[in-house]
N, C-alpha and C positions, 0 to 999 in steps of 0.2 A: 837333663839326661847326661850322663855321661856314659863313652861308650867305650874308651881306650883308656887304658892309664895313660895322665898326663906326660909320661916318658916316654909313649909310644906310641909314635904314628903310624894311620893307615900304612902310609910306605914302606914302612918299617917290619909292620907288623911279619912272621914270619907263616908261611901258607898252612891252613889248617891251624892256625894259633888265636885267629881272632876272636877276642870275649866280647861278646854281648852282656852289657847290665844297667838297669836302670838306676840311674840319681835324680832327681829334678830339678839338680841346681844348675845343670852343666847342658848346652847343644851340643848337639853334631849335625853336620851337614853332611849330606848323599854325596858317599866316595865310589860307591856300587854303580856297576852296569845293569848287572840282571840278575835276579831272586831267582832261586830255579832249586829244582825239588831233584834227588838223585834216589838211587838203590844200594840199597848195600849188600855185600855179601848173606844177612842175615833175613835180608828181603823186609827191613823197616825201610824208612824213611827219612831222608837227611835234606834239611835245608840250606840253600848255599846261597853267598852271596862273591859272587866271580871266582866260584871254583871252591870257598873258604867258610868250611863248617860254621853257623848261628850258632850259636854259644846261650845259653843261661846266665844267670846271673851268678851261680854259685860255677861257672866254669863248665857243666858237662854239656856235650853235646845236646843241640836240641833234636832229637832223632824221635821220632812219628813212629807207633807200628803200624805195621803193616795192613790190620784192620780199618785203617782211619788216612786212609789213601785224601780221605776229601779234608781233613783237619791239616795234611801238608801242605797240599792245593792252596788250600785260603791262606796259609799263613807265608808261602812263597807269593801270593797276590799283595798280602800286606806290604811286605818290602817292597816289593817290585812297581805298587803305587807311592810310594814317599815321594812326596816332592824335592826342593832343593834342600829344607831343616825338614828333616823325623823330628814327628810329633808321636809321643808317647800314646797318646789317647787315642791314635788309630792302629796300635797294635792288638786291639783285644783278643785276639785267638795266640798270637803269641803266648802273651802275658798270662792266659790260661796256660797253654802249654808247657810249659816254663816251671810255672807253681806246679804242675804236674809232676813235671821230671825231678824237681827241687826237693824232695823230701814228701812227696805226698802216696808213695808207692809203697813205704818199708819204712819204719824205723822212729827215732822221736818225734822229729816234724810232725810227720802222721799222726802218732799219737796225743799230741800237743791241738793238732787240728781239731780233733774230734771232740777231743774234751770242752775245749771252747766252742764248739757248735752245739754242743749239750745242756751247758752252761746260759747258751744262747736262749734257750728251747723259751727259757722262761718270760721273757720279753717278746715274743713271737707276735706279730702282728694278729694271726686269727683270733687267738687268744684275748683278745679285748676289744668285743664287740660295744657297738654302741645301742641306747632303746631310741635314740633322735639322731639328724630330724631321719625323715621319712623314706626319702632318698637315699643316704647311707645305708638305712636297715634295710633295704632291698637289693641293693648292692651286695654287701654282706650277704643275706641268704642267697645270691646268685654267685657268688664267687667262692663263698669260705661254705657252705653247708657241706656242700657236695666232700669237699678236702675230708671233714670233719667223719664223713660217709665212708668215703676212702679208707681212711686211717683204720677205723672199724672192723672195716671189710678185711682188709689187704694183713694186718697187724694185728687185730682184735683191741685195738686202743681207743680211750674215748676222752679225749683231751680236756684238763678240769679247765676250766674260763676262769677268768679273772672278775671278783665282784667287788663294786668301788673301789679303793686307792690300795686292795692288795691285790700281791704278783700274783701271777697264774703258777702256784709251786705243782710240780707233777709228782706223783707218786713213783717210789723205786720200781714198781714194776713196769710204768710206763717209760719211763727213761731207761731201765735196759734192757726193751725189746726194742727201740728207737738206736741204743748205742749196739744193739748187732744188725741191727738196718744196717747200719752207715757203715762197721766195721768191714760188711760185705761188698763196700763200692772200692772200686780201682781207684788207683790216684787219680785219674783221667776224669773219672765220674766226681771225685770228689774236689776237684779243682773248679767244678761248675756250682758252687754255693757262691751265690751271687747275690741274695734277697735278702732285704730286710725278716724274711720269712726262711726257719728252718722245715718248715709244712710243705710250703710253694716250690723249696727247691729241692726237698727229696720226690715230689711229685713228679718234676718235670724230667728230673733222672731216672725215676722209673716208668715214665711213658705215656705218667694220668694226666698230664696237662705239656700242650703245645707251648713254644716259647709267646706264643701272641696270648693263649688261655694266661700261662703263669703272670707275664706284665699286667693284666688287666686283673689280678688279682692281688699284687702287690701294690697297684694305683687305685683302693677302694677310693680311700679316704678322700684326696684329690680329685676323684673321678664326682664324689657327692659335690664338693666345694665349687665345682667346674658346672653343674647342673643348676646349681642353686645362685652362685654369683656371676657364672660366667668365665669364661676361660683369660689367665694374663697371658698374652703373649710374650712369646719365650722367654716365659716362665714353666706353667704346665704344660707346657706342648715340647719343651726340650725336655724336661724331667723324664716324660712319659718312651722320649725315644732314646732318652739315655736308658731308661729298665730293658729297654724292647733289645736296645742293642748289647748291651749285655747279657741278657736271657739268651738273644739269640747267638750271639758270639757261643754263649757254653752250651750250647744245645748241638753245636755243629759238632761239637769235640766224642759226642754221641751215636754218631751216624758211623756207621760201619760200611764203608764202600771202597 
């Protein structure tokens, strides 16, 4: 990670200037006292660390509105748990945050996003159901029918499956009532696409599936392998809380308190 340009140290840094952004080639080590969440004039939400606005990666302020009092919370707990080296990989509400403010509100980013989640659609995990063994297919209709229902219901879409080695291609009409779905989500909502699954995660952002439902619907396939062979340790038992803690990481970003 890198967190300062290399010509600029903590000490240096001058108040309110500090940039936050991620590299993976570079540490840092905890120069902070205490993460703490402030107010602004505008009544959002600003995250500090010893008095010194969190920053994005592209520079702007990480600033919270004001709806999402508990998305600042957590994400002033993130810093304020780092040990002596920040590790990137326990920032996950950040790092949502971040993509959030980064381009996902207004503008090309935005539209850049969408289109490749669109693009995405086709490869879709529900989308390629299995007839074996016996275990997955039950899985399957306990996790993916219902979505399939949803979709129906909510959209009036009926998503085409994929049969043997072709892609699941969607018809134009189902792809652009799915691209003014998503047109209609905040950058905030749309920073939580997190799944192997474009199904799983417009679900969970509109409310049909809990962050524990959504995990357990994007770990079919695994969950059959685990039944049938038996579970590797930390193998599928990390995997499964790496989805969980992601799902959940973007599910807080949705809580309005």
């Amino acid at each position: 990670m890198k967190y300062l340009s290399p010509k600029l140290t903590v000490r240096s840094a001058p108040l309110f200037i500090l940039l936050i952004c991620i590299d993976a080639e570079h540490t840092l080590r905890r120069f902070w006292k205490t993460a703490n969440v402030t107010s602004t004039p505008t009544g959002s939400f600003l995250i500090t660390l010893d008095h010194r606005p969190l920053k994005t990666p592209s520079g702007a302020r990480l600033e919270v509105p004001k709806e999402r009092r508990l998305a600042a919370a957590m994400i002033a707990n993130e810093w304020e748990n780092q040990d002596e080296v920040l590790k990137q990989h326990t920032l996950p509400v950040t790092s949502l945050a971040s993509r959030a403010i980064d381009g996902l509100t207004s503008g090309p980013t935005r539209s850049a996003v969408i289109d490749a989640l669109l693009n995405y659609l086709e490869t879709d995990t529900i989308l390629y159901p299995h007839d074996s063994p016996a275990a997955l297919v039950r899985l399957q209709k306990e996790h993916w029918n219902p979505l399939h229902a949803w979709l129906k219901r909510k959209y009036g879409i009926e998503l085409i499956l994929a049969e043997g080695f072709n892609a699941a291609k969607q018809n134009e009409e189902t792809i652009e009532k799915l691209k003014e779905a998503v047109e209609k989500l905040n950058g905030w909502e749309l920073a939580m696409y997190a799944t192997k699954s474009f199904v799983i995660a417009l679900a969970l952002i509109r409310g049909e599936l809990s962050a524990h439902q959504a995990a357990q619907a994007s770990h079919v396939e695994v969950a059959s392998q685990i039944e049938r062979w038996g579970e590797v340790e930390d193998t599928h038992d990390v995997d499964y809380q790496d989805i969980r803690k992601a799902l959940g990481s973007a599910a807080c970003l949705l809580i309005k308190a």
